[in-house]
N, C-alpha and C positions, 0 to 999 in steps of 0.2 A: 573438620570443615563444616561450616553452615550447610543447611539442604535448601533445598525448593527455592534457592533464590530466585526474582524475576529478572526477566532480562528484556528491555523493550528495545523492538531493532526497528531500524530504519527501512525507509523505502526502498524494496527491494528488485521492482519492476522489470520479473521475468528473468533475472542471474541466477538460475538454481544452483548452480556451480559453489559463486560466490555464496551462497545461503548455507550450504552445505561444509564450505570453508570452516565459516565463521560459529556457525554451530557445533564445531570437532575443537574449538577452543573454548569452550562455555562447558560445565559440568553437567553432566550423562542426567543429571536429574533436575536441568533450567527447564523453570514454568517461559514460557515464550509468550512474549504479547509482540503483536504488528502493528504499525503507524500507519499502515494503507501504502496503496500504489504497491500491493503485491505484482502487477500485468502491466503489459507494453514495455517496449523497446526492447529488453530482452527477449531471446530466444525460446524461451521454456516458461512461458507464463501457466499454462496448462499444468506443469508439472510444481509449482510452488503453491498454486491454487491446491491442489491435491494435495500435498505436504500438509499445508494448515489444516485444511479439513481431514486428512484420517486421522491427526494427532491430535485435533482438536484443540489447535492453539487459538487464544485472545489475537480476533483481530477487529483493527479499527476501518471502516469506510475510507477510502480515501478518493481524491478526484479522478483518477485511472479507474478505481472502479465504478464510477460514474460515467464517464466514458465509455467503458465496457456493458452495463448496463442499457445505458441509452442506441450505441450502435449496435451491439448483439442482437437485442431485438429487433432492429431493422434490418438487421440480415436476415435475422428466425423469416421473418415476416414475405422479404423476397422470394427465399427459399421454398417456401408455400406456393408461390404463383409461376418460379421458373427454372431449372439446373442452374442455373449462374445469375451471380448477381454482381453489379460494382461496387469498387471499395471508393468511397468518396475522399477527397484530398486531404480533410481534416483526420480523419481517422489514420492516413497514411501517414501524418504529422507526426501523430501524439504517441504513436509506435505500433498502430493495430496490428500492419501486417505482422510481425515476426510476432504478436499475439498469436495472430488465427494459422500462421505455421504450427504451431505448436496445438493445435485440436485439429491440423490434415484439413483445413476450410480453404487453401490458397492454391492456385495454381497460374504457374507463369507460361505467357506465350507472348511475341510481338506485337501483335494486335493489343492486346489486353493483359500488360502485366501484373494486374493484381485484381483476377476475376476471383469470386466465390466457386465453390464448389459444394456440391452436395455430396458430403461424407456423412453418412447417420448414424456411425458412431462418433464423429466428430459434433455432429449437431446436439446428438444427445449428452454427452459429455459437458457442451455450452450450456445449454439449454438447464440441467443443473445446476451446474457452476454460477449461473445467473440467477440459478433463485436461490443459492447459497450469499452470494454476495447481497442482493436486495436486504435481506434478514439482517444485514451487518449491522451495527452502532455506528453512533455518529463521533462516539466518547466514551472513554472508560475512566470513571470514577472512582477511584481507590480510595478519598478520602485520608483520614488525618493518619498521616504514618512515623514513627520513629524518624529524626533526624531530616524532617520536611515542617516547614513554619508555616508553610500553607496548605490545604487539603491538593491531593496530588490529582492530577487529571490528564487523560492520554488524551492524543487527539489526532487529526490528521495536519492541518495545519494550524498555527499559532491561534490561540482562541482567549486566551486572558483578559484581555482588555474587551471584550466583545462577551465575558459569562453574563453580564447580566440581562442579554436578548434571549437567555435560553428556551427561559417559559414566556416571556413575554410575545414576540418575535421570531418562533421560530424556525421561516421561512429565511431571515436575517442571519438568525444564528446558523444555519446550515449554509450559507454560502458561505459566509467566515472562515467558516472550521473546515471546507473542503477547497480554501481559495488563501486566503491569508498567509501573507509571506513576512510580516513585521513580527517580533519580538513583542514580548509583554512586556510591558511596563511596569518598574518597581511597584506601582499601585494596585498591580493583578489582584484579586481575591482567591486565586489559586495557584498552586505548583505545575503548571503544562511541560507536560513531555510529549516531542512533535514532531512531525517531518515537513517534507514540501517544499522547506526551502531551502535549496543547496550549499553545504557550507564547507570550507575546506576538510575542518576537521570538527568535531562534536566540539559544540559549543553550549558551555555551563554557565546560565546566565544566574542571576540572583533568584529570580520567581520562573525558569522555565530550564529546558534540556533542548537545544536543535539537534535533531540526528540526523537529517540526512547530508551523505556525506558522496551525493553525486553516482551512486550506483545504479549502472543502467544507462546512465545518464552521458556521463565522460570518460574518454577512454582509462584516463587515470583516475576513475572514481572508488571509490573504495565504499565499504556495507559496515556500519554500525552499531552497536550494541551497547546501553547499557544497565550496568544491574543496579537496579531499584535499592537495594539495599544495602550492598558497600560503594554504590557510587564509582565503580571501577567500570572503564571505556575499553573495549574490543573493537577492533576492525580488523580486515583483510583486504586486500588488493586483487585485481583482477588480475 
């Protein structure tokens, strides 16, 4: 059997479960790369965050962790001036609470079902976690590989038809690449492997890979995987 194959998975937002699944199907010695949207909506974001960082897997930035980025510190921030702070509606949206369950930051009551709380091992744990995330890439570059016509490139969302804002535009190019739900077009100048945008099932385009396959997301969503190098598709079901 080949060794160290790569295996790039989909957006996995908070299913540890599910992560855990589909990595007992993949060989004991897969290099792991992440598409982003490791956090929200699932229950266990905390603990997937953890996952990638003690094992030190490739991960890519994704829009949830932007997200998480942006309102974590305005929690950090509350927390500083009061025991409790509000969770604003968008955050409640995009899956924060069952986020901040999962670092012990939530506490429900009638008046106020999704106040902050000050837990300081919970804060600190965040507080981490968000300066691990910041550090992220935007893109992982692999370059000209066996059995790929174009230089391979990971990303968070679809980015092909948008590589050539990278050095130009970079302000441009980073919304694309954490926002973009279109497909590349046969005229890519790269191989994108991607998530972001929900698809029944991996979708193997001519110049790209969509992997996200609704985990997290829909109750019938399933978690993806595949390997870079025999081109073989894993999933699991929730």
């Amino acid at each position: 059997m080949a060794q160290n194959h790569h295996y790039i998975i989909g957006d996995v937002h908070g299913e540890y479960p599910m992560l855990l699944a589909l990595i007992d199907k993949l060989p004991k010695d897969a290099k792991l790369i992440f598409v982003g949207d490791l956090v929200n909506r699932g229950r266990q974001s905390r603990e997937v965050v953890e996952f990638a960082r003690n094992n030190a897997h490739a991960v890519i930035k994704g829009n949830h962790e932007g997200y998480l980025l942006e309102h974590g510190k305005n929690i950090l921030e509350a927390l500083k001036k009061s025991d409790d702070a509000n969770l604003s509606n968008l955050w409640n949206y995009i899956g924060g609470v069952q986020m901040l369950w999962s670092y012990k930051l939530l506490r429900r009551s009638k008046e106020n079902p999704f106040g902050i709380i000050r837990n300081h091992e919970g804060i600190a744990a965040l507080k981490s976690d968000l300066a691990w995330i910041k550090a992220l890439p935007l893109t992982l570059e692999l370059g000209e590989l066996t059995n790929y016509s174009l230089p391979v490139v990971i990303s968070h969302g679809s980015i092909g038809d948008y590589w050539h804002l990278k050095e130009s535009h970079p302000d441009m190019f980073e919304m694309h690449v954490l926002s973009n739900r279109i497909p590349p077009s046969k005229e890519s100048p790269i191989f994108n492997i991607y998530g972001h945008e929900v698809v029944p099932t991996v979708v193997q385009g001519e110049t790209f890979i969509s992997l996200d396959t609704g985990c997290g997301k829909y109750h019938d969503g399933k978690l993806s995987a595949y390997c870079l190098e025999t081109k073989e598709i894993f999933e699991v079901f929730k």
